[in-house]
Structure formats: structure tokens, C-alpha cells
C-alpha positions as CSV (number, residue, x, y, z in Angstrom):
1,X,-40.0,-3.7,-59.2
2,X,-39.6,-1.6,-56.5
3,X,-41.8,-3.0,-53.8
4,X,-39.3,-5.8,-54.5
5,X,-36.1,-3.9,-53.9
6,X,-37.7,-2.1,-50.7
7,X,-38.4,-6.0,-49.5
8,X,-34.8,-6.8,-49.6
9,X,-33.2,-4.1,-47.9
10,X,-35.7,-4.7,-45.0
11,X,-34.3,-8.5,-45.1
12,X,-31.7,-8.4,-42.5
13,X,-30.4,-12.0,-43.3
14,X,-29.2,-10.2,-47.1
15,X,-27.1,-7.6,-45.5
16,X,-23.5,-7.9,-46.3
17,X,-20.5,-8.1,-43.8
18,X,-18.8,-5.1,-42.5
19,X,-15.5,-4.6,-43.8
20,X,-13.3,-6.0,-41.1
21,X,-15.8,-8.9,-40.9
22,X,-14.6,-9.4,-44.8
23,X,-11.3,-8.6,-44.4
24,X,-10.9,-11.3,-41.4
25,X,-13.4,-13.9,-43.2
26,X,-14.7,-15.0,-40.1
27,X,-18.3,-16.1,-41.9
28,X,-15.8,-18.5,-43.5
29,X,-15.1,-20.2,-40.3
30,X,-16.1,-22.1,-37.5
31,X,-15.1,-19.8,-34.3
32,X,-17.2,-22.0,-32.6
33,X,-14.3,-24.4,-32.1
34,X,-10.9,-23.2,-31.0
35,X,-7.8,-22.9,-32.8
36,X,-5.9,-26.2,-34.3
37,X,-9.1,-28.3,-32.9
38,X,-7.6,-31.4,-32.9
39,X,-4.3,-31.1,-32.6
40,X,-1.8,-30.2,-30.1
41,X,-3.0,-27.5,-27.4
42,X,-3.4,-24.0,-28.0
43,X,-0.8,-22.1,-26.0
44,X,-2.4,-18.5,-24.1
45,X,0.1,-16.6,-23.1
46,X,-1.2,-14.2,-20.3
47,X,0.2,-10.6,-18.7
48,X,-1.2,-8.7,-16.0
49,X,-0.8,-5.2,-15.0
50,X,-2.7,-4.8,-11.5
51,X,-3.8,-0.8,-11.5
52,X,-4.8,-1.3,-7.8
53,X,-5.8,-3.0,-4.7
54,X,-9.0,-1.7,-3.5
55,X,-9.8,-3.2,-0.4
56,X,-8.7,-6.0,2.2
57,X,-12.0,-7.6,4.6
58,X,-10.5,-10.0,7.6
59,X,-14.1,-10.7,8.2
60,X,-15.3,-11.5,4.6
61,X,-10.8,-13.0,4.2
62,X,-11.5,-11.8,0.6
63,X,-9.8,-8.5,-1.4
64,X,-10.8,-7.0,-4.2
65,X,-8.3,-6.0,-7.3
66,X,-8.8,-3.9,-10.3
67,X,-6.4,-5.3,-13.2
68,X,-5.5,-5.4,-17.3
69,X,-6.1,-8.7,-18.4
70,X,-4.1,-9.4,-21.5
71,X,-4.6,-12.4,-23.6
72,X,-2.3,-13.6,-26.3
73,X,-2.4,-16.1,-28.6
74,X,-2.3,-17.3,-32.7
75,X,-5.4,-18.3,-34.8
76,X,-4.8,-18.3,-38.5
77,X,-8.2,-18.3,-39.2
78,X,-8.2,-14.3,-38.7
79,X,-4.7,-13.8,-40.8
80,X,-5.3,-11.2,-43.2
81,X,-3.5,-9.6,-46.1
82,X,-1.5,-6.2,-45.5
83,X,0.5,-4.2,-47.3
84,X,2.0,-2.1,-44.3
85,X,1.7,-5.2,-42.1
86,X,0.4,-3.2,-39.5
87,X,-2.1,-4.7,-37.1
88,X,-6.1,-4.1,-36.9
89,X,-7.8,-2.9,-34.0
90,X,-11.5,-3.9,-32.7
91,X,-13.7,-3.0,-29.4
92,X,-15.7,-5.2,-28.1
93,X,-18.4,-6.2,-30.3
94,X,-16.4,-8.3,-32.6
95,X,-15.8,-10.4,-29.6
96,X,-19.1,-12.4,-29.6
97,X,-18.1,-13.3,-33.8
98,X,-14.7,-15.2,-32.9
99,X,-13.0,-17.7,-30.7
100,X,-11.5,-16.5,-27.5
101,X,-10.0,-18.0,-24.2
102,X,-12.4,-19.2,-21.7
103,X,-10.1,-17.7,-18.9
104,X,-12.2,-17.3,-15.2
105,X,-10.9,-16.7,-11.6
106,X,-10.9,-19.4,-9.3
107,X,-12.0,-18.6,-5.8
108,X,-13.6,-15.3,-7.3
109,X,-16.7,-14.1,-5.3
110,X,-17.4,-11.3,-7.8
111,X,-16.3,-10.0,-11.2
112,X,-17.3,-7.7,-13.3
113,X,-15.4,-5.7,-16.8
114,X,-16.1,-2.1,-16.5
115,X,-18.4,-0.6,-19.2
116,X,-17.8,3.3,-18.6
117,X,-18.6,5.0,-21.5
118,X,-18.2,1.8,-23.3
119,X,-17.4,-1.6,-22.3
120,X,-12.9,-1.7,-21.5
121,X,-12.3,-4.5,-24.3
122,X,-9.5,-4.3,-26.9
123,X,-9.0,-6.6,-29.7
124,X,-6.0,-6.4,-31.7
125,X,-5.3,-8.5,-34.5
126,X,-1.9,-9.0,-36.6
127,X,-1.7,-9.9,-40.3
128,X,-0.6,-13.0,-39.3
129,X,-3.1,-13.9,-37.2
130,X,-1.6,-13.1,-33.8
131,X,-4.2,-12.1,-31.7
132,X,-4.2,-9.4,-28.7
133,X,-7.0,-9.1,-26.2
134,X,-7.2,-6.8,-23.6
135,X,-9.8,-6.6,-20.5
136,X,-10.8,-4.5,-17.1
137,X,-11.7,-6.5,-14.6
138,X,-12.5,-5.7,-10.5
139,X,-12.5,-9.1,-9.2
140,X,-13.6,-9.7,-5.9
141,X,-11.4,-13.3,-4.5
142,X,-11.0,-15.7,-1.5
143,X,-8.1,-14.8,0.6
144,X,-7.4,-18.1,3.3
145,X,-6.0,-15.9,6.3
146,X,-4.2,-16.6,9.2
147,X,-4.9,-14.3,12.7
148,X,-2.9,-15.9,14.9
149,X,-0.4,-13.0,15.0
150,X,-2.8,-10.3,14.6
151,X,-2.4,-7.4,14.3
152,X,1.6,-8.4,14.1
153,X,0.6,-10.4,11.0
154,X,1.7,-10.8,7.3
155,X,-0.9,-12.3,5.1
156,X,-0.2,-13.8,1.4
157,X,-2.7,-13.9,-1.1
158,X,-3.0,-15.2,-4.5
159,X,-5.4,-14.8,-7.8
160,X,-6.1,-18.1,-9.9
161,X,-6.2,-17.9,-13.6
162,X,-7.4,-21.0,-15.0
163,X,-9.5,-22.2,-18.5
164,X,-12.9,-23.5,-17.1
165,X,-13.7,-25.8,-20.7
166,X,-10.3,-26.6,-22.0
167,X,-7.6,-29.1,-19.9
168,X,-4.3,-29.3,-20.5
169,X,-4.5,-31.4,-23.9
170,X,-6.4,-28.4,-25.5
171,X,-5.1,-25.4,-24.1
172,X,-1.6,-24.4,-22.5
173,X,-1.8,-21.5,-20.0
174,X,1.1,-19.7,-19.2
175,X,3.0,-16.8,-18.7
176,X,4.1,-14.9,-21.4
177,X,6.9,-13.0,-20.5
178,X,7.8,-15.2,-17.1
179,X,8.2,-13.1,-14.5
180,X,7.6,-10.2,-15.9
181,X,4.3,-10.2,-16.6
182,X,3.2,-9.5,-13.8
183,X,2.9,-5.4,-13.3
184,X,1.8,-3.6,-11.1
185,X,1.1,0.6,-10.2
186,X,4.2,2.5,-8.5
187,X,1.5,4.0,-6.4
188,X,-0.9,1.1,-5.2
189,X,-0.8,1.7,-1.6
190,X,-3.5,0.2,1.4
191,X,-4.5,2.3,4.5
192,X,-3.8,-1.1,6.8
193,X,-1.1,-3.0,4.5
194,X,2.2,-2.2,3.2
195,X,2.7,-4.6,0.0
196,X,5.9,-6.1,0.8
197,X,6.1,-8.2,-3.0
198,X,4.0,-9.3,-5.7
199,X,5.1,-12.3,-8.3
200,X,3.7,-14.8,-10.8
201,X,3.8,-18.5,-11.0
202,X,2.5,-21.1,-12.3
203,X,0.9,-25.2,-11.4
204,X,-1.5,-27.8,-12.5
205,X,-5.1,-28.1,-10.9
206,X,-6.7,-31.6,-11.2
207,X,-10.3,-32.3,-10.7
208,X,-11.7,-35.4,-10.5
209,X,-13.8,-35.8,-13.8
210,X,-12.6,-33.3,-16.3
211,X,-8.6,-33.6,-15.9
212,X,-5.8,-32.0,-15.2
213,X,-6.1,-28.1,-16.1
214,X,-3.0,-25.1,-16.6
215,X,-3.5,-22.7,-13.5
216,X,-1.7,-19.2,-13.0
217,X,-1.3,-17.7,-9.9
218,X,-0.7,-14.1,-9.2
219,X,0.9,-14.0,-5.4
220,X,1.2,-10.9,-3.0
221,X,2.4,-10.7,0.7
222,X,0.5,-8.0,2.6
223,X,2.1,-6.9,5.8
224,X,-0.3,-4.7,8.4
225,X,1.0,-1.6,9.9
226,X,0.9,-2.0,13.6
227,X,0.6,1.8,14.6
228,X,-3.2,2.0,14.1
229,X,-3.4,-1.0,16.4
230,X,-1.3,1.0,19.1
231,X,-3.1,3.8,19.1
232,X,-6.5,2.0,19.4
233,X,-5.6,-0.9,21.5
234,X,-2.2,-1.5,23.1
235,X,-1.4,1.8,24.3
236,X,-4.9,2.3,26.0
237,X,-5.0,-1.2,27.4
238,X,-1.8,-0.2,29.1
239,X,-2.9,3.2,30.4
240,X,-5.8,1.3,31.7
241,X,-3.0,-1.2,33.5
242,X,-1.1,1.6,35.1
243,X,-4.2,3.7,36.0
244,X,-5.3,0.2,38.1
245,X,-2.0,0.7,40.1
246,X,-2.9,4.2,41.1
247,X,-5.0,2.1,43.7
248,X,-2.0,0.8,45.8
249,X,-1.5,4.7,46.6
250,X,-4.6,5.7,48.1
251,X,-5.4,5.1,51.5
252,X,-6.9,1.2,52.1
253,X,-9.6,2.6,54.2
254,X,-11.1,4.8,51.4
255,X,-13.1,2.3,50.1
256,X,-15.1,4.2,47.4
257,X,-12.5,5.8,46.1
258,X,-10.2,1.7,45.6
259,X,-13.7,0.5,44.3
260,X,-14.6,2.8,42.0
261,X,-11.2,3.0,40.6
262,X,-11.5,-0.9,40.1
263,X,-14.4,-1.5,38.3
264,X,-13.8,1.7,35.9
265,X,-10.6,0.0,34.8
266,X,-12.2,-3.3,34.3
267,X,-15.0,-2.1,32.6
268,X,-12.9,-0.3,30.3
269,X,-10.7,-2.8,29.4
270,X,-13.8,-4.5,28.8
271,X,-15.0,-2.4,26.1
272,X,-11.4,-2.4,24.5
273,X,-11.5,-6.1,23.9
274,X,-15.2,-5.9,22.8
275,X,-14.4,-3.5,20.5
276,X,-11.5,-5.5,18.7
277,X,-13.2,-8.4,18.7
278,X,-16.3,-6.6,16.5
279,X,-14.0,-6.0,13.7
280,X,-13.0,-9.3,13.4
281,X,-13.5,-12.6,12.3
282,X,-15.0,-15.3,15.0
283,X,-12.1,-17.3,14.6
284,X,-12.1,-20.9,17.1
285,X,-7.9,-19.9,17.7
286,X,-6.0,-17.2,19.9
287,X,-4.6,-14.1,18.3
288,X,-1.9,-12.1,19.4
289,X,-4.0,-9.2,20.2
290,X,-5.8,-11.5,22.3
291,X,-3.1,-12.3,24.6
292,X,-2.1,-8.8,25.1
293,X,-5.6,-7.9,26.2
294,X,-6.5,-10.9,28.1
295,X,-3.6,-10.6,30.4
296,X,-3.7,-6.7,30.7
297,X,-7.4,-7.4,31.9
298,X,-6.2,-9.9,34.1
299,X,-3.6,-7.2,35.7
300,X,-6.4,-5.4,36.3
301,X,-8.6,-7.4,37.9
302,X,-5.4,-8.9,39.8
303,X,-5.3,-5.2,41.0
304,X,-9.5,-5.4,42.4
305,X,-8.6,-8.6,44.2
306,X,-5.7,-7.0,45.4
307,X,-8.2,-4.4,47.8
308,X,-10.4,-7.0,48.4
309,X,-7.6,-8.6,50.1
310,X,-6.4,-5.4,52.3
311,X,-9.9,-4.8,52.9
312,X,-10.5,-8.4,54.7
313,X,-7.3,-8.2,56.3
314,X,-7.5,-4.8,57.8
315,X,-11.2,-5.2,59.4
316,X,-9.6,-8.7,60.9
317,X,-6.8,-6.6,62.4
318,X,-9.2,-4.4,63.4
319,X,-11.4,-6.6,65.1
320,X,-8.4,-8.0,67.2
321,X,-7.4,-4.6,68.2
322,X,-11.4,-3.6,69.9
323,X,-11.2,-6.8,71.5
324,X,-7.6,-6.1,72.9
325,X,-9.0,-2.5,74.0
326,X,-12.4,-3.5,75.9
327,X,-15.3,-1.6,76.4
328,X,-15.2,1.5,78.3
329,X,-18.7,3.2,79.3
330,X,-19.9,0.8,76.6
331,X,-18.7,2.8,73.7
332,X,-15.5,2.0,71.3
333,X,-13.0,4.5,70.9
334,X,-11.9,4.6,67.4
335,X,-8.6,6.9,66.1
336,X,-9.0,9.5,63.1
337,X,-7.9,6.6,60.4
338,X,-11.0,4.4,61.2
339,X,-13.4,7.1,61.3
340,X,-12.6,7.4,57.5
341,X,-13.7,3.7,57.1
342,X,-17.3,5.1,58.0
343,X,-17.7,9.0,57.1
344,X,-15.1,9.4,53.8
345,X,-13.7,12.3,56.4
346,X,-10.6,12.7,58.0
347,X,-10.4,12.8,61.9
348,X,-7.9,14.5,63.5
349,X,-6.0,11.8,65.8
350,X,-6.1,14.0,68.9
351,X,-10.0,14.0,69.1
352,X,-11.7,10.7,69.8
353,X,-15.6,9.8,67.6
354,X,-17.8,7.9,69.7
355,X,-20.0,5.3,67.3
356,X,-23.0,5.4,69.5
357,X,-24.8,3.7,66.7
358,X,-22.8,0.1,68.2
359,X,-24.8,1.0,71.7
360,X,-28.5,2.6,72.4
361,X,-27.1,3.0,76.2
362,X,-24.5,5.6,74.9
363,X,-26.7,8.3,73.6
364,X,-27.3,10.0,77.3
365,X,-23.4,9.8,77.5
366,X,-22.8,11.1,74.1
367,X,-24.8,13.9,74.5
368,X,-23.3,15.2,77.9
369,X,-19.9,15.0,76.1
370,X,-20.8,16.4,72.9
371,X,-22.4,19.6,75.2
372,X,-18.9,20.0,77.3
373,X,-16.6,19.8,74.8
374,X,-17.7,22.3,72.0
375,X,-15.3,24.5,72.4
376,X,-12.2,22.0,72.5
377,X,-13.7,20.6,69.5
378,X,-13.9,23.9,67.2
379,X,-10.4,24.8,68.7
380,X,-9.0,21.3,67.4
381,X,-10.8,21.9,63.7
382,X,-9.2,25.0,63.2
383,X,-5.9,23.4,63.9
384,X,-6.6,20.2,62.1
385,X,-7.8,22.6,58.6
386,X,-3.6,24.1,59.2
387,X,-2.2,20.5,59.4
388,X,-4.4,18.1,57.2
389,X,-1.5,19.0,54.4
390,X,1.2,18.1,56.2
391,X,-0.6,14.9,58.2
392,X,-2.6,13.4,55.1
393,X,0.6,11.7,53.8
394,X,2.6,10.9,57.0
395,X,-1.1,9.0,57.9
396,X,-1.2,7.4,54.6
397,X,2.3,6.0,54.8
398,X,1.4,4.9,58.0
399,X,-1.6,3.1,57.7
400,X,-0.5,1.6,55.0
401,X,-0.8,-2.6,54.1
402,X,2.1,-4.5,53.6
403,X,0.3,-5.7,50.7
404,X,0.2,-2.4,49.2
405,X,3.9,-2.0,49.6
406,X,4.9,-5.5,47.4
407,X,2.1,-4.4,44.8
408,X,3.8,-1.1,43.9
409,X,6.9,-2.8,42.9
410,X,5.7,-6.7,41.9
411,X,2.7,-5.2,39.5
412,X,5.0,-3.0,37.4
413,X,7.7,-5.3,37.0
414,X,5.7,-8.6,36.4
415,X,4.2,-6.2,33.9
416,X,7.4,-4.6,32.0
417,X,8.6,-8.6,32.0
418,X,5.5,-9.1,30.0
419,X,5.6,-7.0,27.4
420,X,9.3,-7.3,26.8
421,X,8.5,-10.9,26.0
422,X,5.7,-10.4,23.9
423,X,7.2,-7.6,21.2
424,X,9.9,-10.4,21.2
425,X,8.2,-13.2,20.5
426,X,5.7,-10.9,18.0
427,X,8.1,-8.7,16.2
């Protein structure tokens, strides 16, 4: 009747097979077991074309790589008769209906096969049931790094291919053209790496209670281009090194001036090493940059002690001096250079500033002399505002610390000496 023939076509278990599913008589067989079950090992012969590299963490020390994953292999279940002997092609919805290689990455963090429109999977199958299977993967993996010579560095990384069901005595992994199949894109290029190589190779993983499985390794060497790192931390950390030895040029009495310059350079240097050290790992070892940094900062604050050290020194020769002088009226007469110690100003040597502030006797005294000697003093500041030029640096020079005078040359070359060594040792 007809209610009976509208029943079956609503029975989805009566619906025939498409006609590849015929053609490849795969409701004939078992793909639930692999090829030759059994017998000797299936051998898998594997390419890869890597279309790029897409990004390199040293804080995560993992990359992520978009590649072709090509599987090849023989099952004679899905032989087929062919006139032309030309080959069938599926997508990937006759993947779920027949056996294929359990292949996974080891060390992978995160996969994924793209699925833009459709999912990227192509079967291919040959008349004599050679089989061809195709994927795009991104696959995020482990990469065990070694910052020791940061940024000077070159790290090598590897991708593991491996079966995660079937050990060596059911499936053989390998390469199927040797070396060559591994590919890769003439224009894969990183912003912080030049590739230097990339090859393929081969070994045997064991574990403990499943055997000894077929591994593949696909192997790169990453080297880092150094001029990012020199623009954003060597060459600053020595500007801030040679702008810490503009303080063995100014005068060792101006003491804001020495300090200020000081603690500006430290604090800088500061922030350079902070800022490296944010965009990297917290690893318990020494890297290169490290050492560079550490021992610029330590020039630097080599250069602070330095003042600290004229600055003691000077007020001790100071203090030897008033005693050798005495007391005259009660007052200390003090030249121009150590009136800048207490006002910032310069003093011309020819007029002598009474510190009445050392002695409340003196201000009677102070006053008298300030009252009959106005006009030599405005006579001697309009010659002094003619000859500060010309008397500034002949002071200076004058006044200056011994230990000044070994810093301007022992600081640079100590210096030079270092980084000589270090590009040596580094590059």
C-alpha cells in the first residue's frame, strides 16, 4: 500500500549507500581495525609542508606553527575497480566511515584543523588502495629554551609526531621521502628570529607500560636579531653610563647639581632592567643581558659613590684649613669657591662673605661692614658679570679633586675594556 511505501522511505536504517561508499565497499569491512591487523606493522609514511611560523613566547617557551599534514599509507580494503586508473577524491566526511592513523603532537599545548568554509581535510584514494590524507593544523607546542645568552641566543625547537594507540609492532612511522619531506614557505619570516635551518628526523619513544613507539621530529634553529635589543637596551644603558661621567666635570662643590645627576642615572638604569626583565621568563640562571645591565648599573652607582667620596674629603680639607686660619673678630672668612658650597652662587675671589649665621656676636659687625662697603661691592659685581666667563673654568680646574681627575680617565677605559670583552665572549 502506500502508507507502507511512505513508512520505508522515512526508515533511515533502509537507505542505500552513496556511490563512493559502494564503490569503496567500506559496509563490507571492519575499519574499526587497522590495516593487516595481525600481521606485520602498517608502515605511515608522513610529509610536511610548514606554511608558517606564527609566533615565538620566551615566557610561555612555546611557538605556534600552521602546517600540511600528509598521511600516506595502503589499505586494500578501499581498492577499487577503474578503468582510467585514476584516483578518487573525498572531503572530510568520509573520514569518520574508514580507518585512519592515530597521529597526535607530543608536547602540543593546543591544536586545532581549520574549518573555514569547510573543514581543510582531503582524502584521496587510488584504485589500488593507496590512500592520501591531507590536514591543516595550527599547533601550539613546548619549546625547552635556554636564556643564558639572551638576547645573543639561538634557540632549536622541534615538533613530535608520534601514534598515541599503535607501538612499533602495529604501526611504522616514518618519513616518506627522507629529508625531503619536510617543506617549508620561501617567505616564513619572524619579527625577532631569523630561521637559520629546518630538517626532519626520526627516533623511538618508550614508555613504560605501552612500549616502544615510532616518533618523528621536525627540528628548526631560531636565531634572534640583536638590533631590537640595542636600540631598547644596550645603547641606552650606555648613554646612561657616559651621562654618569658628565659628573666628574662639574664643579665638586655644586652639590645639587653631582646629586641630582646621580640618582637620575641610577634610577634610569633602574627602569631599563625592570623593563627587560617584564618580558621575560623568571628564570633561577644569569642571562647575558643581565650582565651587561648589572655592571653598567654598577658604573653608575660606582660614579654616586665617587661624589660621596670628594664630598667627605673636601669638607675634611676644609675643616683643616679654618682651623689653620683662626678666628678673626669671630667671623670665618670664606673665598668665592666655598660660598658656592652654601648659596649655588658664584663669588667673586676678590670680595670676602661673612657667615654670620656660625656667630650671633657678628651681626653688629656685619652690619657696619655691609653699610661701608656698598659701593666697592656693586663696583666688584659689575666687574665680576665681565669675567665670570673667562674665571668659571680656570676655578673649576682649580678646585678640582684629584679624585675627579683619575675618574675621567679610569671610568671610560675600565668601561671600553668591558664591553670589548663581552661582544667577544657573546658574539
Amino acid at each position: 500500500s502506500k502508507r507502507e511505501i511512505k513508512m520505508r522511505k522515512l526508515d533511515s536504517t533502509k537507505v542505500r549507500p552513496l556511490k563512493s561508499e559502494q564503490l569503496l565497499r567500506i559496509e563490507d569491512h571492519d575499519f574499526a581495525l587497522r590495516p593487516g591487523f595481525g600481521g606485520s606493522p602498517i608502515p605511515v609514511g608522513i610529509d610536511v609542508q610548514v606554511e608558517s611560523i606564527d609566533s615565538i613566547s620566551e615566557v610561555d617557551m612555546d611557538f605556534t606553527m600552521t602546517l600540511y599534514l600528509r598521511h600516506y599509507w595502503k589499505d586494500e580494503r578501499l581498492s577499487f575497480r577503474s578503468n582510467k586508473n585514476k584516483s578518487m577524491t573525498f572531503d572530510g566526511r568520509l573520514i569518520k566511515k574508514i580507518w585512519v592513523p592515530d597521529v597526535f603532537f607530543v608536547h602540543s599545548k593546543r591544536s586545532f584543523i581549520h574549518d573555514t568554509t569547510v573543514e581543510n581535510i582531503m582524502l584521496r584514494v587510488y584504485p589500488d588502495g593507496n590512500v592520501l590524507f591531507s590536514l591543516r593544523i595550527t599547533v601550539s607546542a613546548m619549546c625547552f629554551m635556554d636564556f643564558s645568552r639572551f638576547p645573543l641566543d639561538t634557540q632549536n625547537c622541534s615538533l613530535e609526531l608520534e601514534s598515541y594507540a599503535y607501538n612499533e609492532d602495529d604501526l611504522m612511522l616514518y618519513w616518506k621521502h627522507g629529508n625531503k619531506s619536510l617543506s617549508t614557505d620561501e617567505h616564513i619570516s619572524l619579527s625577532q628570529f631569523f630561521i637559520e635551518e629546518f630538517s626532519a628526523s626520526s627516533g623511538l619513544a618508550f614508555y613504560s607500560s605501552t612500549g616502544w613507539y615510532n616518533r618523528l621530529f621536525i627540528n628548526f634553529a631560531l636565531r634572534r636579531h640583536i638590533f631590537f635589543f640595542v636600540l631598547q637596551s644596550y645603547f641606552p644603558a650606555m648613554l646612561m653610563v657616559m651621562l654618569s661621567w658628565v659628573s666628574f666635570w662639574i664643579d665638586r662643590r655644586a652639590v645639587p647639581a653631582r646629586v641630582s645627576l646621580g640618582i637620575t642615572t641610577v634610577l634610569t638604569m633602574s627602569t631599563i632592567m625592570t623593563g627587560v626583565s617584564a618580558s621575560m621568563p623568571q628564570v633561577s640562571y644569569i642571562k647575558a643581558v643581565d650582565v651587561y645591565l648589572w655592571i653598567s648599573f654598577l658604573f653608575v652607582f660606582l660614579s654616586v659613590i665617587e661624589y660621596a667620596a670628594v664630598n667627605y674629603l673636601t669638607t675634611i680639607e676644609e675643616r683643616k684649613q679654618l682651623k689653620k686660619r683662626g678666628k678673626a673678630s669671630g667671623m670665618y672668612s670664606i673665598d668665592a669657591v666655598q660660598a658656592m658650597a652654601f648659596d649655588g652662587c658664584f663669588h667673586d675671589t676678590d670680595v670676602d662673605m661673612d657667615l654670620t649665621a656660625f656667630s650671633d656676636r657678628c651681626e653688629e659687625n656685619e652690619t657696619q661692614a655691609r653699610a661701608a662697603n656698598v659701593s666697592n661691592v656693586d663696583t666688584t659685581r659689575m666687574k665680576r658679570k665681565r669675567s665670570v666667563k673667562g674665571n668659571m673654568g680656570r676655578i673649576i680646574l682649580r678646585n678640582n679633586h684629584v679624585i675627579d681627575t683619575y675618574s675621567r680617565i679610569i671610568f671610560p677605559s675600565v668601561y671600553i675594556v668591558f664591553n670589548f670583552f663581552y661582544w667577544g665572549l657573546y658574539i
